[in-house]
N, C-alpha and C positions, 0 to 999 in steps of 0.2 A: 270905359268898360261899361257894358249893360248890367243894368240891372236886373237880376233873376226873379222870375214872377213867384209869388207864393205856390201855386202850384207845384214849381219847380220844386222848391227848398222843398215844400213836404215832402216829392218823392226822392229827391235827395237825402232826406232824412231817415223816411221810410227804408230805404236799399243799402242802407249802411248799417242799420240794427245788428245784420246776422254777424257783418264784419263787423262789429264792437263785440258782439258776444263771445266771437268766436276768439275776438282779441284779447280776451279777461281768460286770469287762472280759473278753471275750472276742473283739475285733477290734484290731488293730494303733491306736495310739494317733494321734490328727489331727494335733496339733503333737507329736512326739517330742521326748521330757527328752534335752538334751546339756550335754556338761559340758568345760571347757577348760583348762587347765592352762599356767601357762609361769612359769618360776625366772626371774629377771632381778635380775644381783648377786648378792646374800644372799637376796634376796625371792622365796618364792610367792606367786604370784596369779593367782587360781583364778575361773571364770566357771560356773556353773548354770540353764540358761533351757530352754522348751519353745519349740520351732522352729516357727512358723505356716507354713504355704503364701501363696505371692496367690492362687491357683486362679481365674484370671478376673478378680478384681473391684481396681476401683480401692483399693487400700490408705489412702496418706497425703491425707488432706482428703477421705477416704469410710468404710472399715471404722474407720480408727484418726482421729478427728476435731480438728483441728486446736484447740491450746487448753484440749485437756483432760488433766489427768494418764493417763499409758500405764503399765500394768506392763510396757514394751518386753519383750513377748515373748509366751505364750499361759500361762493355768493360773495356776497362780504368780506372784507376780513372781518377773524374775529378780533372780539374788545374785551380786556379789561376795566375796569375800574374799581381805585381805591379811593374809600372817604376818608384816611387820613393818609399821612405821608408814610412810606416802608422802604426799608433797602433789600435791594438784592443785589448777591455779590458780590456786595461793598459800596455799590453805586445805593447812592439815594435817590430815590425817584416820588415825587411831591406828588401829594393827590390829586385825582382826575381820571382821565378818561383815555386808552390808550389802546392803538391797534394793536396787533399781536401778532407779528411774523417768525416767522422761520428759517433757518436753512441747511436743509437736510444735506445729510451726507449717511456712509457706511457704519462710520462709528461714530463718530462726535458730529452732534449738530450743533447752532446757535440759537438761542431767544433774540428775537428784535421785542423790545417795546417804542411806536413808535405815535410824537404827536400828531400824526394827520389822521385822524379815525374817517374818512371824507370818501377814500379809495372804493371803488368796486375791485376786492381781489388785490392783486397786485399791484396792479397796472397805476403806471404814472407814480411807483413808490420810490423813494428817494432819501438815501442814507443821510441826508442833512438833518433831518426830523426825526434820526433817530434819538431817543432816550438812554435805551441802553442797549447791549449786545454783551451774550453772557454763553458762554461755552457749555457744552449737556455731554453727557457720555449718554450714552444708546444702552437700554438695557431690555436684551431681547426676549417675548415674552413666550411659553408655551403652546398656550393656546391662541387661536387669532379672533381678535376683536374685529365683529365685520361691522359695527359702525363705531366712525370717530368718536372718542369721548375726551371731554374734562373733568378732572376729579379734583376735590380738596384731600387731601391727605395729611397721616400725622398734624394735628391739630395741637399746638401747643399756646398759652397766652403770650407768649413773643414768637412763637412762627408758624409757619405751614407752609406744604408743600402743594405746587397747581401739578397734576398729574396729566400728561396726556398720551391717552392710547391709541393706535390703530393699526391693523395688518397684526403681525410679530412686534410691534414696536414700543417702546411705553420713553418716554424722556421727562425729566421733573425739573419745575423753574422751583427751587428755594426761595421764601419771602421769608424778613424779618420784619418784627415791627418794634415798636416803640413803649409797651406796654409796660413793661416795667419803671421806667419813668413815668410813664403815666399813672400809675398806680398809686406811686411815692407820693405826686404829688396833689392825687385826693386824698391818699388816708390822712398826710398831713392838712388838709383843711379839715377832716372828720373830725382828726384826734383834738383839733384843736376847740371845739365848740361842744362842749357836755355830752362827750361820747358817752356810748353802751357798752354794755358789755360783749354785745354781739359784734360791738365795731372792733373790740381790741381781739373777739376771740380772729371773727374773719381777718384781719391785718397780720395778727401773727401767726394763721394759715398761708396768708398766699406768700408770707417772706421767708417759711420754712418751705415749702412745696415746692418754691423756684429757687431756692439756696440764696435770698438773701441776704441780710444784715440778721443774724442768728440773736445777737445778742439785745435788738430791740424790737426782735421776735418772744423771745424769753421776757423781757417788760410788758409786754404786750400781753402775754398770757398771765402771769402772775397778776396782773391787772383786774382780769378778765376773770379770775379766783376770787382774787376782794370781792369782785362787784357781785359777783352772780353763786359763790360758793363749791366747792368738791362734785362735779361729775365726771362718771368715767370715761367720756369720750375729753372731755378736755385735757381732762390729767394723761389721754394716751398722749396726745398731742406735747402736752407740757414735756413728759417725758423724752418723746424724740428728740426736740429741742436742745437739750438737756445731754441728753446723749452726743448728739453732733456737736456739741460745745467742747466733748472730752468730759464732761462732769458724770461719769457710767455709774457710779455710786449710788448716787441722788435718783440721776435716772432711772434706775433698777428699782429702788423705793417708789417712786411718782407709778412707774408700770405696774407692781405689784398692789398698789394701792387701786388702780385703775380697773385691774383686774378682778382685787374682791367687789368692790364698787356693782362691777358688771354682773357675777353670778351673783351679788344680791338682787340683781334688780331682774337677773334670769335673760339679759340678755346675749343669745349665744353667739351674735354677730362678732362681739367686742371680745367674747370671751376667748376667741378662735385667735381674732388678730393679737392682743393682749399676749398668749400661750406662743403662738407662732414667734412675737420679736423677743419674747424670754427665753427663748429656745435659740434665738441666732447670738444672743448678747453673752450665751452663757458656756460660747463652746472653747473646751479647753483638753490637750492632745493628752494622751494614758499612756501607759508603758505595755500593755496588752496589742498581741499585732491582729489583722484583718482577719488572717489565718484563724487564729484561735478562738476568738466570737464567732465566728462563722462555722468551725467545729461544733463549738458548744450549742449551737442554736440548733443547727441539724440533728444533734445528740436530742436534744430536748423536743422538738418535733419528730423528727422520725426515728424514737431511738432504736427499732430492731432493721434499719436501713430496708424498708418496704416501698420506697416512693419508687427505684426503679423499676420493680420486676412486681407491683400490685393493681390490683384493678379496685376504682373510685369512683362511686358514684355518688354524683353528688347533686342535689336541688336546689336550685340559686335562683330567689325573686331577687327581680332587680326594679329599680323604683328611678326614674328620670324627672326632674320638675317640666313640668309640661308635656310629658308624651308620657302613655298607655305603656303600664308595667309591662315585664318581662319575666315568666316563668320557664326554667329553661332548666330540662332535666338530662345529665351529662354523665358518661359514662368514659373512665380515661382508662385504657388499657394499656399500661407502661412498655409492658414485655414485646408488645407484639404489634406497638407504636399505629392502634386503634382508637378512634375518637367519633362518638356518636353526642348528637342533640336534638333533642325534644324539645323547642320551644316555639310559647306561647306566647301571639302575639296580639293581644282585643282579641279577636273569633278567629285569628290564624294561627295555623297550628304549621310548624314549619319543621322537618325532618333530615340531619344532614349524618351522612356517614362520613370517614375519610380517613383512611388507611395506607401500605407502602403501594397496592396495586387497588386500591376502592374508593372510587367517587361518587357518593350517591344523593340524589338531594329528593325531597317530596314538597309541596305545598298544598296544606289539607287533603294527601292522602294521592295524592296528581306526579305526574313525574314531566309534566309537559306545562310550561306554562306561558304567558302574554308577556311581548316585551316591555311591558309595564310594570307586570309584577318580578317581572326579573331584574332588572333596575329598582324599583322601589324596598325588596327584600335583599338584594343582589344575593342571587339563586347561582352562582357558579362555584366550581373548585376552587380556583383562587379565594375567594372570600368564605370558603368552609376551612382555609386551608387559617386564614386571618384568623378564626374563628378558634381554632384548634390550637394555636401559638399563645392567641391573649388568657383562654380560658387556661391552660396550662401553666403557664409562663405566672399569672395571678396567682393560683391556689396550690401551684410547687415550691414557690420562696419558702424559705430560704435552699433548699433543695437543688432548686434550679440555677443556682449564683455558683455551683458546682461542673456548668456546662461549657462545652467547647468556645471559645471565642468570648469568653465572660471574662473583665480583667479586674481583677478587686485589689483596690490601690491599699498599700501595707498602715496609713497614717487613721488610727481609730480617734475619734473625739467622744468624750464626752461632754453632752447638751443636754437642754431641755428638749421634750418633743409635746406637743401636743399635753404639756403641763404636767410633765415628769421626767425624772433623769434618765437619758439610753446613752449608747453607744453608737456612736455614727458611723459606719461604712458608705465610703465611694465606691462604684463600680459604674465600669463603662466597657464599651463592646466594640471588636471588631469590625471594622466598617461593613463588611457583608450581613454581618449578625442586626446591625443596627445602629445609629447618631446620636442617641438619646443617653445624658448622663440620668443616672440615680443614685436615690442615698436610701440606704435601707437603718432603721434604728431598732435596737434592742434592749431588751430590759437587762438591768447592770445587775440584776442578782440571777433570775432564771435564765437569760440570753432568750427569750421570746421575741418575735419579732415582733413588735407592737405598730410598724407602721412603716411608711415611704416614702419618696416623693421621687417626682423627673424634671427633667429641663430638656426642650428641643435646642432653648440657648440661654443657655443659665445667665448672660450676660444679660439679658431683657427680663429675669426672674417670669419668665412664661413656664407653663406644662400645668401638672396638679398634685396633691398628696392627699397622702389616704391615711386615714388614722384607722387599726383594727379594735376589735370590742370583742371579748369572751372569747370563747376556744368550744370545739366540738371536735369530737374524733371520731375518724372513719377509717377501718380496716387499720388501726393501730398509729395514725398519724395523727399530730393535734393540727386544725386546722381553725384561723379564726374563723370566727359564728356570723361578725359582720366588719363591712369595711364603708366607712364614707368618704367622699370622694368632694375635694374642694379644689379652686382655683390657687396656685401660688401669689398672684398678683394683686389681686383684690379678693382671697378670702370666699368668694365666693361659692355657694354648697351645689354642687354638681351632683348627687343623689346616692342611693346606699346600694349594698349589695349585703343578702342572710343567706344562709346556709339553713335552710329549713329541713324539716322531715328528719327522720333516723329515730 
């Protein structure tokens, strides 16, 4: 073979430039590489996939064909990896590094986890290296996701869910981990070298929190008193403990201790939760039926029966943490089933009618407005219509538990609510009317309503409750003066609502 002159190689070199350029990625990538991350317990675990578009086209039982292995994602398969060992599904699966396949179908698909992470895609993939394989029900989604995603989900210190979305589709691998063993077996090396006090309060946190061993939870805390002495957030703790043991006595003393504790020190965080599980711990059934509190509370608010055939007007700041108050001035016209509002929102002034044949809306004085602010304000009848139901439906209780499709269950308890004895009513609604249970509470001498709550699903202790403040009356109805508004779950203070002006 000759040898090529230098000249040559240079223009050889030369003339290939544009095909190397032209050869290299030089436009934004179609499915972009993403990558996921989340600690759970002791454990990382870690997700790596390129994200597909739908762009148009039927995805599941068209692009991606039902029945066939998927390297669920674009390019690569995707990978997981765990830093420590986790089971799912019952299988154990040891830490490392792991492709992640699929196999779709109409209703149930499968997880592969497999050890060859080496593949482009599918190709050359082979069930011998599989890990595991684990059955999904298909849970079809609403709206469609136009590009692939992986999500963590429900985050718990022994599990979590890998979520993945796309098209209408969503399917979830369950992971468990090992964390509670793990736990045991550091607090047991902590406890064992001149713990703190902070060592036995945290230990007998995370063994109440995850229901474990209650009763060297309980040691744990009392521990945790020696060392460091009486504060109200530990005595709440101590208390539930306590409570979960069956010891409700003791318990009730440690919570109420917990509680003056808290309003000396003025703190109203504790003081809320503190009221709130003295209220669940304290309920016990009366010989008084639904019916009859529910009379007597309407007798006491609206005693000359003016709520159906009167006209209310009424001025309501409203206060949200973090967004710009709401001044909003509302006229309810019973008889003739008429609802006007004036409110004020920062510099916007927003104007809604809504009657048996009237729909009328304004924004600062406009009756025409940008599909921005019509979305951002949502300027349509349906949402005057939202508008006219919540504002009604709030400031006619008890009045309104009188309405069609309203089902007020016969069994009265009495509680504590919000750090005084009422009267409990359940009511729940027609499925047309509405899903949401609530509990309405009354005062056991006046029958005033003093307060509420809801559940979307009482079984997660999700929705909020409202405790009311003072009374003001308008056109011969007492109506409270204010109402704040907290999370059922964590307590947490969701903002107020006053009845100003008169």
């Amino acid at each position: 073979m000759k040898r090529l002159s230098k000249q040559y190689l240079c223009m050889a070199m030369v003339m290939s430039i544009p095909f190397l350029l032209f050869g290299q990625f030089i436009t934004p990538e179609t499915s972009p590489l993403a990558k996921i991350h989340q600690r759970v317990g002791f454990t990382d675990i870690s997700v790596e996939y390129s994200r597909p578009d739908v762009r148009g086209r039927k995805v599941f039982g068209g692009l991606i064909p039902y029945g066939k292995v998927w390297r669920t994602g674009a390019n690569e398969a995707s990978k997981i990896r765990f830093s420590k060992a986790v089971q799912i599904g019952g299988t154990p699966v040891p830490a490392g590094t792991y492709a992640i396949y699929t196999l779709p179908n109409d209703f149930d698909w499968i997880w592969i986890l497999s050890r060859d992470t080496s593949l482009w895609g599918a190709r050359g993939y082979d069930p011998i290296h599989d890990v595991l394989r684990l059955s999904a029900k298909v849970t079809p989604l609403a709206d469609r996701v136009e590009t692939m995603e992986f999500r963590f989900m429900n985050i718990h210190p022994q599990s979590v869910d890998l979520v993945l979305e796309w098209e209408y589709t969503q399917i979830t691998l369950p992971i468990l981990l090992a964390t509670d063993a793990q736990v045991k077996s550091r607090i047991a090396e902590k406890l064992s070298k001149n713990p703190t006090g902070t060592d036995y309060y945290r230990a007998a946190r995370y063994y109440l929190d995850n229901h474990l061993d209650l009763d060297s939870a309980l040691t744990w805390m009392q521990q945790r008193v020696a060392l460091g002495g009486e504060q109200f957030g530990i005595l709440r703790y101590k208390g539930l403990i306590e409570y979960q043991l069956g010891d409700t006595a003791t318990a009730r003393e440690t919570l109420l201790k917990s509680l003056k504790l808290a309003r000396e020190a003025g703190n109203e965080h504790y003081i809320r939760i503190n009221e709130n599980t003295l209220s669940k711990w304290s309920k016990r059934p009366t010989a008084l039926s639904a019916k009859e509190i529910l009379q007597k509370s309407i007798a006491y608010h609206d005693p000359d029966n003016k709520w159906s055939k009167g006209i209310f007007n009424l001025g309501i700041y409203e206060e949200r943490p973090g967004n710009p108050y709401r001044f909003s001035e509302i006229t309810l016209d019973n008889e003739k089933h008429l609802f006007t509002i004036h409110q004020r929102r920062g510099k916007d002034l927003i104007y809604r009618v809504l009657g048996p044949d009237t729909c009328m809306i304004q924004l600062n004085g406009l009756s025409s407005f940008t599909a921005e602010e019509k979305q951002k304000y949502r300027l349509g009848c349906e949402q005057s219509e939202v508008y006219r139901n919540y504002y009604t439906y709030l400031w006619g209780v008890p009045m309104k538990l009188l309405d069609v499709g309203t089902k007020v269950h016969d069994q009265v308890w009495l509680r504590d609510y919000a750090g005084q004895p009422s009267y409990e009513i359940k009511v729940s609604y027609d499925p047309e009317i509405g899903g949401d249970t609530w509990y309405f509470y009354f005062h056991p001498e006046t029958f005033a309503l003093i307060g509420y709550k809801f559940y979307h699903d009482e079984s997660k202790n999700d929705g909020e409750y409202i405790v009311l403040f003072g009374e003001r009356e308008i056109n011969g109805i007492r109506l409270p003066k204010q109402r704040k508004w907290f999370t059922n779950e964590d307590e947490r203070y969701l903002g107020v609502d006053e009845l100003v002006g008169q």
